[in-house]
C-alpha positions in Angstrom: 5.4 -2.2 -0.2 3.8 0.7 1.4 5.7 3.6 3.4 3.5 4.8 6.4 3.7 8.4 7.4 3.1 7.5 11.1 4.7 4.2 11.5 5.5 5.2 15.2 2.4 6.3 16.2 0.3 3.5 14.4 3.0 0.9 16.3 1.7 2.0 19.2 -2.1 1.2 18.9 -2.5 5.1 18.2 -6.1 5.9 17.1 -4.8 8.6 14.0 -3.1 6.5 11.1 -1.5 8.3 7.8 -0.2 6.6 4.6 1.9 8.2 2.3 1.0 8.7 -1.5 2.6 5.9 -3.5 5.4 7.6 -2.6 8.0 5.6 -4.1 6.5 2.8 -6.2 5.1 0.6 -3.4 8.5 -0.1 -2.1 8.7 -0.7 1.4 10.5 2.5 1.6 7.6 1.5 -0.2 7.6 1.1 -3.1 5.4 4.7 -2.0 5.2 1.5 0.4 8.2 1.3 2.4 7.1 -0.9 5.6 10.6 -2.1 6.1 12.1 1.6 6.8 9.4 2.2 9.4 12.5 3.2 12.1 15.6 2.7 10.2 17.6 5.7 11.4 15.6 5.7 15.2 18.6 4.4 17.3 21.2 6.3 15.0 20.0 9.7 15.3 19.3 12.4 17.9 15.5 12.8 19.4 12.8 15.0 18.0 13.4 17.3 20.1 17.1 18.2 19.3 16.4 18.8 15.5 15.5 22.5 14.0 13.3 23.6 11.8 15.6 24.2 9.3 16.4 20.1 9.6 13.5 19.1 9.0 12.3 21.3 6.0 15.1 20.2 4.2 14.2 16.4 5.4 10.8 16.9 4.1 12.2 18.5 0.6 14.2 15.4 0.0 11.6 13.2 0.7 9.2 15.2 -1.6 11.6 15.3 -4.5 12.8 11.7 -4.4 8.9 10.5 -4.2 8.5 13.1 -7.5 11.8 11.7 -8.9 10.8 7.8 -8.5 7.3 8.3 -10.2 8.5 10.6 -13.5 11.5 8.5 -13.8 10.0 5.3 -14.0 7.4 6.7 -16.3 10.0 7.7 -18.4 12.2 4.2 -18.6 8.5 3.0 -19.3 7.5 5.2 -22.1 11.1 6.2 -23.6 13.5 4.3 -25.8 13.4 1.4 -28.6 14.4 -1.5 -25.9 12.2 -1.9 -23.0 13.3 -3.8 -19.6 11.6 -6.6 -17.5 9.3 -4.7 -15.1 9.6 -7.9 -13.1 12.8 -8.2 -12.6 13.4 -4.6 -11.4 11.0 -5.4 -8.6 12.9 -8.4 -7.7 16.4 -7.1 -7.5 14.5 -4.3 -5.5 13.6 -6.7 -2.8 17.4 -8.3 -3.5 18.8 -5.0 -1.9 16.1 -4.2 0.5 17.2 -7.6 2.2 21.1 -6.6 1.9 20.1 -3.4 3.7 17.9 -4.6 6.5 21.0 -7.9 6.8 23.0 -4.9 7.4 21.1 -2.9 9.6 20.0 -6.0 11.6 23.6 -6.7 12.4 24.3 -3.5 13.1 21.9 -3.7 15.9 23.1 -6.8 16.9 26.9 -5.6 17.8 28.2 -8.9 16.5 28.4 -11.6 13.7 28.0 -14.4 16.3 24.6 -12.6 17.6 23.3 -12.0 14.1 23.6 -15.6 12.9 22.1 -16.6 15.8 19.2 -14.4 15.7 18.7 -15.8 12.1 18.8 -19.3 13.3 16.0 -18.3 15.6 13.7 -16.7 13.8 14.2 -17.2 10.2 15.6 -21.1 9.8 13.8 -22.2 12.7 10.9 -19.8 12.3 9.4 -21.7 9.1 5.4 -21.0 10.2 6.5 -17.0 10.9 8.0 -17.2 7.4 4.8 -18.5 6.0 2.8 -15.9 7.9 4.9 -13.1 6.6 4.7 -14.3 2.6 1.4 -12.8 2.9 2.4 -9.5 2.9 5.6 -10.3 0.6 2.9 -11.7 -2.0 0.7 -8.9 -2.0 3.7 -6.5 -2.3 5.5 -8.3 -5.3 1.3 -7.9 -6.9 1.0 -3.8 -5.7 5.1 -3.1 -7.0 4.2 -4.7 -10.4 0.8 -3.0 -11.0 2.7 0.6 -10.0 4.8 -0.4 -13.5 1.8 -1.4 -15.3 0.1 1.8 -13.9 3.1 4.4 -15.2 3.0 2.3 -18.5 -0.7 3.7 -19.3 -0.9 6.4 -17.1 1.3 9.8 -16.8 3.1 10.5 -14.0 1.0 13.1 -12.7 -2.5 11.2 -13.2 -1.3 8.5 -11.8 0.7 10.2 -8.4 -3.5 11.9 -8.3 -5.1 8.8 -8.7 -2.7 6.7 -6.5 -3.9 8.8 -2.9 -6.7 6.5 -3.0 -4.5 4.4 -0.8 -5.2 6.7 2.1 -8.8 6.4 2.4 -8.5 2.1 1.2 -5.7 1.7 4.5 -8.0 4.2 6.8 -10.8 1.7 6.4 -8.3 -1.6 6.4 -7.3 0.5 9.9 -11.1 0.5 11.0 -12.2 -3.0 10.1 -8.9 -5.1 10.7 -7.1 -2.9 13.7 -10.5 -1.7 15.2 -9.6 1.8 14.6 -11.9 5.3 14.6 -11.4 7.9 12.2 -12.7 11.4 13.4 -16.2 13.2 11.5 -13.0 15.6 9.7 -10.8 12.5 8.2 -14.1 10.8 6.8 -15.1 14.4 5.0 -11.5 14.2 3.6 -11.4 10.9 2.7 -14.7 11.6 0.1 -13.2 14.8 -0.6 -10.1 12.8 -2.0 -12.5 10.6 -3.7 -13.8 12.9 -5.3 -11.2 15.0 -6.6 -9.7 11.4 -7.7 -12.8 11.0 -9.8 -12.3 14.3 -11.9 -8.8 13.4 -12.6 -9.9 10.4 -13.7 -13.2 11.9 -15.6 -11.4 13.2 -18.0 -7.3 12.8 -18.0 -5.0 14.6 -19.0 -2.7 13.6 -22.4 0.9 13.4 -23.3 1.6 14.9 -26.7 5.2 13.9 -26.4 4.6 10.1 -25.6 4.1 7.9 -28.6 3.7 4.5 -27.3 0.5 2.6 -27.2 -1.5 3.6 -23.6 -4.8 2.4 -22.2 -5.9 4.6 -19.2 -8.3 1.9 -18.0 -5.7 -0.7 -18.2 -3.3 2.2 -15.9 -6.5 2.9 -13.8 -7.2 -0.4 -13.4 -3.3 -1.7 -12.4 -3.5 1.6 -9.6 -6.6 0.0 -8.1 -5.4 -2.7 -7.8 -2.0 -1.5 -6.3 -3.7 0.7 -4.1 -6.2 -2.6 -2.5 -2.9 -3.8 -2.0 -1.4 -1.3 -0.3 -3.7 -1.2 2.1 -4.4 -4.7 3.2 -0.6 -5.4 2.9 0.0 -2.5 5.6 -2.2 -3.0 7.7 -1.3 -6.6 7.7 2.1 -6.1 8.5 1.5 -3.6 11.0 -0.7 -6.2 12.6 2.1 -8.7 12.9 4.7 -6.4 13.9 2.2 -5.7 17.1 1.8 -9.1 17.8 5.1 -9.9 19.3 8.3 -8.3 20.1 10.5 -9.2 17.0 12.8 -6.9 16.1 11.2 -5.0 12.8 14.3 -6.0 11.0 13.7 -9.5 11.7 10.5 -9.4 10.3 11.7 -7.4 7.4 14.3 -10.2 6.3 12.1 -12.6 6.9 9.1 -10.4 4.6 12.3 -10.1 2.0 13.0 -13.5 1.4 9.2 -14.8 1.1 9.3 -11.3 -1.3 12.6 -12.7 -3.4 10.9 -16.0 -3.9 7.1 -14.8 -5.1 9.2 -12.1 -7.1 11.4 -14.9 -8.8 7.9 -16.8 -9.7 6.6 -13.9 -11.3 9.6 -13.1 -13.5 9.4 -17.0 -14.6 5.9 -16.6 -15.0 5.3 -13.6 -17.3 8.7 -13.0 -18.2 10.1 -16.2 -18.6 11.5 -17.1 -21.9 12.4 -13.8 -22.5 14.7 -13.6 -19.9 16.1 -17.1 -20.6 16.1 -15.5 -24.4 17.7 -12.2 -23.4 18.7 -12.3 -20.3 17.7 -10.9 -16.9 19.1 -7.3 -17.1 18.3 -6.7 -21.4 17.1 -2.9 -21.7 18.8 -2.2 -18.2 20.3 1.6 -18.5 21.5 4.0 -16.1 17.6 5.4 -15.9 16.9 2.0 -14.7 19.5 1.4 -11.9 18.5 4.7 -11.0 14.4 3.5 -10.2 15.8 0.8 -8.8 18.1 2.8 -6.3 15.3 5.2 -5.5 12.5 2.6 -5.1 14.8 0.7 -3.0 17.2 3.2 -0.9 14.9 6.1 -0.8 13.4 5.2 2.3 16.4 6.2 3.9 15.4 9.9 3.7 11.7 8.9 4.2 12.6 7.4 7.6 14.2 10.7 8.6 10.7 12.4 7.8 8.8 10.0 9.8 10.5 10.1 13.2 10.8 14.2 13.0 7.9 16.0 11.3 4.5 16.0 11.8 1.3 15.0 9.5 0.8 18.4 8.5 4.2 19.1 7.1 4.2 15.5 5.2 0.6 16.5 3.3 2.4 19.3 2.3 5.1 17.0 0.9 2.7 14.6 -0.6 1.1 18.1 -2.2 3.9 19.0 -3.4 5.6 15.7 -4.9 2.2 16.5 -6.9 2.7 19.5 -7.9 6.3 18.7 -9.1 5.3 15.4 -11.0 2.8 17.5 -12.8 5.3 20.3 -13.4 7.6 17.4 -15.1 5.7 15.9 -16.8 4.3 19.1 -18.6 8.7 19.4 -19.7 9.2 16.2 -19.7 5.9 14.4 -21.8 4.1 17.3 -22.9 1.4 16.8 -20.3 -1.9 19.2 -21.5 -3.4 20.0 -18.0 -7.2 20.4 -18.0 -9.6 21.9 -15.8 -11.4 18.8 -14.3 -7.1 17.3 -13.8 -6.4 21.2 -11.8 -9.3 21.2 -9.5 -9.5 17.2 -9.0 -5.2 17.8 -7.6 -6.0 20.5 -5.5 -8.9 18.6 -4.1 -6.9 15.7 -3.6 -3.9 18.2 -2.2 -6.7 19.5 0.7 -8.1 16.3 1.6 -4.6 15.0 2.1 -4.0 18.0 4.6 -6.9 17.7 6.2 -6.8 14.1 6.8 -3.8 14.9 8.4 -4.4 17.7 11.2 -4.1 16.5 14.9 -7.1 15.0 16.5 -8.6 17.0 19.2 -7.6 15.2 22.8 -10.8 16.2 25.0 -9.3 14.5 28.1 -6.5 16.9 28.3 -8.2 19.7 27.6 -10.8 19.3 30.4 -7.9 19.0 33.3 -6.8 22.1 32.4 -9.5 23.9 32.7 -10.9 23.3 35.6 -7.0 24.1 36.8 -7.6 27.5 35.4 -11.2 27.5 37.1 -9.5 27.3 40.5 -6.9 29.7 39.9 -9.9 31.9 39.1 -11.7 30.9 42.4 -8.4 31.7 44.1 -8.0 35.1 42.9 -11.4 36.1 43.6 
C-alpha cells in the first residue's frame, strides 16, 4: 500500500494532492503506501494547533529515519546471508498485523465489544459486494509490496528510494484523470523535473562493491515500475471509495485487509508453494526480518503523526532526506560508488519533490483583502 502525505486534505476533494516516496515498502503505512494509517492517531491526539515546533521536527525525523530504515534493511535481508526468506510470506503476515491493528483501533472507536461485532456484521459479513469492491485495491497492493522486494533484490537501496519518487508524478495524474483533479503550471515543471533526475539515476547506476549476489538492474527497474503503476492507481482508488460513503476508514481498512490476506495467501501458494510446504512458512526468518516486517507494518504509526501536523514542505524535506540517508548507508553498509549522473539525478529528484510540494496560490482570498486595504486607504485620505 501507499502512504499519502495529505490524506486529509485529499479526503476532502482538495485540489493539491502529495504521495510520499515509497516510504515504507508500499505498506499501507504503505508499504511507502500506508492508506490504512491515513488518520490513525486523529481522535487520540491534541489539534494542529497545540503542537510546537519542536514536536513536530522530531515527528518528521522519525518518520524520515524509519522510511530510510525500512528500504536499507530490507535490502540487506535481500542481499545478505546463505538462507534467504519467502518475500511472499513477509508481505502476508504484514497485512496479518495491519488487520490486528486496524481490529484494534476500530474497537477502540467503537467503545464496546458488542458495537464492534456488530459494526462487522454490517459491513464486512453482510457487506460481501463492498468486500469485492475493496479486493481491488488489496490485489494491486499484495502486486506493488512484492515488486518493492523484487526491486531491493536488484537494485540498491539508494537507486531504488531515487527511482521509486516516480510515484508522485504516476498518482498526480491518476488524481487528474480519475478524481478530476488540476495540478498548478509549478507541480507539472516538477513532476518532469523528477523525471528527469529519475532518468540519470537510472542512466547509469550506481554499484555495490560489497554485494556479491546475482543483480539485474532492469529486472529491479522494471519490479519499481511496476510498483510505482500500482501505487498510484491503488491510491487513488481507495481514496475514491473512502469518498463515496461515510464508512468509517477503519472499516474499509479491515475489510481492504482481509481481501489483502487472501490474494497474499494465493501468491505465497503460487510462487512459493512447495517451498514452503518443503521448509516451512517462516525458513530464513531472522531478527532483520521481523524487524522489515515491524517497520513495514507499524511504521505508519509515526507517519500518521506527520500527516495530521506538518505541512508539505517539511515532509519533501523528509522524503529528501530519507534519500540522503539511504545513500549515506548504503555507501557503509554495501559499498555504494556514487557517480555524477546518480548525485545530480537525487538532488533533482530532492527539488522537484519540494517544489511539488509548496502551497498553491488561493487568488480568491487574496483579492478580498485587498480591496479591504484599498478602503482603508480611501478612508485615510
Amino acid at each position: 500500500g501507499d502512504l499519502w502525505l495529505n490524506p486529509a486534505r485529499s479526503l476532502r476533494s482538495s485540489r493539491t494532492f502529495f504521495p510520499l516516496h515509497g516510504t515504507l515498502g508500499g505498506q499501507v503505512v504503505p508499504a511507502y503506501s500506508f492508506p490504512s494509517w491515513f488518520c490513525l492517531l486523529a481522535a487520540m491526539a491534541p489539534g494542529k494547533e497545540n503542537v510546537s515546533l519542536l514536536s513536530k521536527l522530531y515527528y518528521l525525523t522519525v518518520m524520515t529515519l524509519v522510511a530510510a530504515t525500512y528500504t536499507v534493511a530490507l535490502r540487506y535481508t535481500r542481499t545478505t546471508g546463505t538462507v534467504l526468506y519467502f518475500s511472499s510470506t513477509a508481505v502476508c503476515i504484514a497485512e496479518v498485523i495491519k488487520l490486528f491493528l486496524s481490529l484494534g483501533i476500530l474497537a477502540k472507536e467503537t467503545g464496546s465489544l458488542s458495537k464492534l461485532l456488530t459494526s462487522l456484521r454490517e459491513n464486512v459479513l453482510g457487506s460481501p459486494k463492498e468486500l469485492l469492491k475493496l479486493s481491488v485495491p488489496s490485489v494491486v497492493y499484495a502486486i506493488q509490496n512484492n515488486m518493492a522486494f523484487v526491486a531491493l533484490s536488484n537494485l540498491d537501496a539508494a537507486v531504488y528510494q531515487v527511482t521509486y519518487q516516480l510515484k508522485i508524478p504516476c498518482t498526480a495524474l491518476c488524481t487528474v484523470l480519475m478524481l478530476n483533479r488540476t495540478l498548478s503550471k509549478l507541480q507539472w515543471f516538477s513532476v518532469f523535473m523528477l523525471c528527469g533526475g529519475v532518468t540519470l539515476v537510472q542512466w547509469k547506476p550506481a554499484q555495490a562493491t560489497k554485494v556479491q549476489v546475482e543483480q539485474s538492474p532492469l529486472i529491479g527497474f522494471g519490479a519499481i515500475a511496476v510498483a510505482v503503476l500500482c501505487s498510484g492507481f491503488a491510491g487513488v482508488y481507495f481514496e475514491k471509495v473512502l469518498k463515496s460513503s461515510d464508512t468509517s476508514l477503519w472499516v474499509r481498512n479491515i475489510q481492504m485487509y482481509l481481501s489483502g490476506i487472501t490474494v497474499t495467501l494465493i501468491g505465497v501458494y503460487m510462487y512459493d508453494g512447495a517451498q514452503v510446504i518443503e521448509k516451512g512458512f517462516f525458513y530464513g526468518y531472522t531478527h532483520y526480518v521481523w524487524f522489515v516486517i515491524f517497520l513495514s507494518s507499524v511504521g505508519g504509526l509515526y507517519t500518521s503523526i506527520v500527516v495530521k501536523y506538518t505541512d508539505n514542505i517539511m515532509k519533501g524535506f523528509s522524503a529528501a532526506a530519507a534519500i540522503v540517508l539511504s545513500t549515506v548507508a548504503s555507501v557503509i553498509l554495501f559499498g555504494l560508488q556514487i557517480t555524477v549522473p546518480f548525485s545530480f539525478g537525487a538532488l533533482l529528484v530532492c527539488i522537484s519533490i519540494y517544489l511539488y510540494g509548496l502551497p498553491r496560490q488561493d487568488t480568491t482570498k487574496i483579492q478580498p483583502v485587498e480591496i479591504k486595504a484599498s478602503k482603508q486607504n480611501l478612508i485615510n485620505v
